[in-house]
N, C-alpha and C positions, 0 to 999 in steps of 0.2 A: 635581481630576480631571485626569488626561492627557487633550489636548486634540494629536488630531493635522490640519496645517492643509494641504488639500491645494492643490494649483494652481489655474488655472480649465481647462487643460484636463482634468487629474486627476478634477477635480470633476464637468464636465459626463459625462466617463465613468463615474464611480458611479453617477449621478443615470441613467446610461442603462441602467445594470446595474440599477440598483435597478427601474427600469420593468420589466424583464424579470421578471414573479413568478416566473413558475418556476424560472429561473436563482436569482435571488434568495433563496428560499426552500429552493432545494434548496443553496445553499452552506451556510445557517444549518444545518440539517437532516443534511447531509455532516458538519459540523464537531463536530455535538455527538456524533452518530453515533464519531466516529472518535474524538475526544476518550476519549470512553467507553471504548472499545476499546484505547486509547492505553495507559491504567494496569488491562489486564486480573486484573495477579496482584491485584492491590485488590477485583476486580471477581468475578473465578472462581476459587475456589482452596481445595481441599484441610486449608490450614493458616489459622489464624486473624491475622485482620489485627494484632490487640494482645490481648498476654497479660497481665493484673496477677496475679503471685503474691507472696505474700508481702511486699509492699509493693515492690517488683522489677516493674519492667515488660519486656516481652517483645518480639521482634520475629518470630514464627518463618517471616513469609515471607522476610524477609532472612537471618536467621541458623537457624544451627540447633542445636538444646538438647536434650540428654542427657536421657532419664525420671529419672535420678538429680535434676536441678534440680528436680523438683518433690516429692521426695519418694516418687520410684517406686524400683524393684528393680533395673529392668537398666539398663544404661552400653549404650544404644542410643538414635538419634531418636525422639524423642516422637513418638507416638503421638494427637494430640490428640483423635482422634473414640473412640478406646479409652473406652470405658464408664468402664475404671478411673482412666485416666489424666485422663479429665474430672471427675472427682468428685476427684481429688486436688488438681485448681486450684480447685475447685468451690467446695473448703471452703478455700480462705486466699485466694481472690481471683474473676477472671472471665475470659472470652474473649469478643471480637468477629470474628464470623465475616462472609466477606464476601456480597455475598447471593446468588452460587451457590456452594453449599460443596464446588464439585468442581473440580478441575484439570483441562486439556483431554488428559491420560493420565491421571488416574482411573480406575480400573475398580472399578464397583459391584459386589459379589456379592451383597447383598443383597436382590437385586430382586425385585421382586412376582411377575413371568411373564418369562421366559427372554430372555434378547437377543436382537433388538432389540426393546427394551419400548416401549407406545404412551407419549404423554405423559401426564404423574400432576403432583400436588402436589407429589410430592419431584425429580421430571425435567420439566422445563416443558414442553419438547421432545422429549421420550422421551430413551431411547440408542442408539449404534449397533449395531451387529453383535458389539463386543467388551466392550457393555456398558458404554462411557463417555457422560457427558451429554453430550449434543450442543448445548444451548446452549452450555455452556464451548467445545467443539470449533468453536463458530459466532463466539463474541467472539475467540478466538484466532484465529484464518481470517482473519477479517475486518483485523485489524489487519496480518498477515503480508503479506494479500494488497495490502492499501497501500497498506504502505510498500515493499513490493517494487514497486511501480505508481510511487513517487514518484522510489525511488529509483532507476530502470531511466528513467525523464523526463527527472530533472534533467543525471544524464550524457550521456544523449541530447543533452539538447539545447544542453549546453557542447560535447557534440564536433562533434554537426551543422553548429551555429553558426559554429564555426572552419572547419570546412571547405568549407562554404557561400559563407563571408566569403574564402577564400583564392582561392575560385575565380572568384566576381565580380566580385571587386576587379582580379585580375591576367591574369584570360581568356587569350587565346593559347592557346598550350601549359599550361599548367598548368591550365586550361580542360578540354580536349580529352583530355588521359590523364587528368586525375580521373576524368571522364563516362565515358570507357569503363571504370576498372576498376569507378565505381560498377555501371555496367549489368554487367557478368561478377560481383562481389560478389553483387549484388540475386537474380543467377538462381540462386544456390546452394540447394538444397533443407534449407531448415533443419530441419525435422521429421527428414526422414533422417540428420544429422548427429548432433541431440539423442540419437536414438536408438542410433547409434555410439556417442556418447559416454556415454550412461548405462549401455551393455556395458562400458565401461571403469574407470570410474569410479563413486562414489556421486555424481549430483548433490544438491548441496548450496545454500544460499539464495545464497553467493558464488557461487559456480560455475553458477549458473543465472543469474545476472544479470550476470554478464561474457559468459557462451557469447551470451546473445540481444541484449544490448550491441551486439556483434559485426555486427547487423545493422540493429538500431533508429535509430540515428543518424542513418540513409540518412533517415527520413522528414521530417528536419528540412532535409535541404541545397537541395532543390529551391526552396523559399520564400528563403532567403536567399539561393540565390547570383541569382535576378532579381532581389529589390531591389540586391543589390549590382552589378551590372548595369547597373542603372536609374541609380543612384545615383552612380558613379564619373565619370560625366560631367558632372553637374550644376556648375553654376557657383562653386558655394562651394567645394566639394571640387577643382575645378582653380586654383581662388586662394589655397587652401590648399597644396596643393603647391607653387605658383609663389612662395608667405612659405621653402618650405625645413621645412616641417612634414613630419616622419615617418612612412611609409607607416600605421606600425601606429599611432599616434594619429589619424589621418584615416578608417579604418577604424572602430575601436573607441569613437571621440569623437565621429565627424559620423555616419557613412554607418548603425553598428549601431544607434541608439538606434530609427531608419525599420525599421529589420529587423525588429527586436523585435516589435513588432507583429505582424504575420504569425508570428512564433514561438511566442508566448503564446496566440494562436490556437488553436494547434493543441494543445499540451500538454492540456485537459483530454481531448483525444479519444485523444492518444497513453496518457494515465493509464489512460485506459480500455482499450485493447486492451492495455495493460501485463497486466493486469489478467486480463484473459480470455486473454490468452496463458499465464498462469501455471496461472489453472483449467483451460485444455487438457489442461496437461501432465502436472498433476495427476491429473486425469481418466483420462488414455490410461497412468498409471502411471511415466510419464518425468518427472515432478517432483518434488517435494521430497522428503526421505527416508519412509520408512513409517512409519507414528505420529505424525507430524507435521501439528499442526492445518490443516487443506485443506480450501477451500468442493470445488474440484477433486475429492477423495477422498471426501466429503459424497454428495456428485450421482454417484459411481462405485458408493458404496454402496446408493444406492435404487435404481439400476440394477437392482444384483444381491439386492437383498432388495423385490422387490413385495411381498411381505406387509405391507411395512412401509412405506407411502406419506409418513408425516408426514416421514421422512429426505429425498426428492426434493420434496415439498414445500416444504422448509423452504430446502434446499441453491437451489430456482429462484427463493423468495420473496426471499430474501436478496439473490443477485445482479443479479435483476432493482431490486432496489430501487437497490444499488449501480452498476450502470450506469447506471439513468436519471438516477439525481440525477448523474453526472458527465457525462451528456448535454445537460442541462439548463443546469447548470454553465458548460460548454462554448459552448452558444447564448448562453447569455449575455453570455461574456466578448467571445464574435463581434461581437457585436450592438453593445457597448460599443467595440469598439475598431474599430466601420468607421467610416470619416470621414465617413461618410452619414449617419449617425443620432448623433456626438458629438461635430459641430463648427455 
């Protein structure tokens, strides 16, 4: 077995995380969650995970295979749920299906009672208003929503960080005009801008996550540029300078690793408003394109279909679950990394 061997103050920080149950349990809990969510085409999907025909194995979520390959009539994509097209694999071979047989744009016509249906044996969940399964439409969401949270974090808070660090370190002037254009940045009404912008253009999962970039970063500089503040005067770091050592190694080698702390702090909470910023936008129709798996568009739909509660149901059980556990998360890592409770 891999055996990873932490430090002792590493350690006393697990052991403090670990105290934390809820923290604790909800990261377990997060990860399998997302895990799952992670490899959704495996998970919800339309087409069969592995096809054996004729001693020929298949792949048709990766690839895609002509009905002639099986023995069928036309030179078009198979067909797999096709009554005929399943009895032709039927008889030289088999399919594994995955265990919701729907893609999160499927659209059932089959259904029992008219869109949007309650939930059944064949929709766990029911469907929505255009007739797709809404648990597929909820693993996909889920995974969208994130890794767009992870991913709208991380650059966050590599750009924060640098500019947090440029301002603490160097104060004066370089100080004093960051501060103000952050303060004139910060007041710009982002909703109204979104909203121009989605007149213009189609927002898209890039385009939604550089536009709100644009703003996110700001929550990371305040925390760093006080430690950097704090830090730049301390004794090692001016006898570091006075050896002829490089601003930007004094910075990023002594002063960031103190930052860090208060940085990592904050990111499970920033993940989280990642997160409900997306479902906002979603929500109010300024986010992701239409058709596009959204907890956002979920929660828009029980709005406008009360007949059908299990849709807003399902869309609040969901996120509430996902924001608590990265609440929890969050306490925890707090909790771990104050020098009050992990030294």
């Amino acid at each position: 077995m891999v055996s990873i061997k932490l430090s002792n103050k590493s350690a006393r920080r697990w052991q403090t995380f670990k105290s934390h149950r809820m923290g604790f349990y909800s990261l377990w809990l997060f990860l399998f969650i997302f895990i799952f969510c992670l490899f959704a085409e495996l998970v919800a999907n339309d087409k069969p995970i592995l096809v054996k025909y004729d001693d020929s194995y298949y792949l048709p979520i990766w690839n895609t295979y002509l009905e002639t390959e099986f023995d069928g009539e036309f030179e078009f994509e198979a067909d797999y749920k096709d009554p005929y097209v399943a009895k032709l694999i039927n008889a030289k071979g088999w399919m594994i299906w995955p265990l919701v047989p729907y893609n999160y744009k499927t659209i059932i016509y089959d259904l029992d009672s008219p869109a949007p249906s309650p939930p059944s044996t064949k929709n766990w969940l029911g469907t929505d208003d255009q007739g797709r399964d809404v648990l597929a439409r909820v693993i996909y969401g889920f995974r969208i929503s994130v890794l767009f949270g992870f991913s709208l974090t991380i650059i966050s808070a590599i750009i924060g960080v640098v500019a947090g660090a440029m301002q603490g370190y160097y104060g004066g002037k370089v100080d004093l005009f960051f501060q103000r254009f952050i303060e004139i940045w910060a007041s710009m009404p982002t909703l109204f801008l979104l909203i121009i912008l989605a007149s213009i253009i189609e927002p898209t999962f890039w385009v939604l996550l550089g536009f709100i970039l644009l703003f996110t970063w700001m929550g990371f500089v305040g925390a760093v540029r006080a430690e950097f503040l704090r830090g730049r005067n301390f004794e090692y770091v001016t006898a570091a300078r006075a050896m002829g050592m490089g601003d930007r190694r004094i910075m990023f080698k002594h002063i960031l690793p103190n930052a860090m702390v208060a940085t990592l702090t904050f990111m499970p909470f920033i993940l989280s408003g990642s997160v409900e910023t997306l479902t906002t936008l979603d929500f109010l129709g300024f986010g992701l394109p239409a058709g596009s798996p959204s907890l956002g568009e979920l929660l828009a739909q029980g709005k406008a279909n009360l007949q059908a509660p299990w849709l807003g149901i399902t869309a609040f059980i969901v996120l509430a679950l996902l924001m608590g556990l990265l609440v929890f998360i969050g306490e925890g890592v707090r909790d771990a990394l104050d020098p009050r409770t992990s030294y």
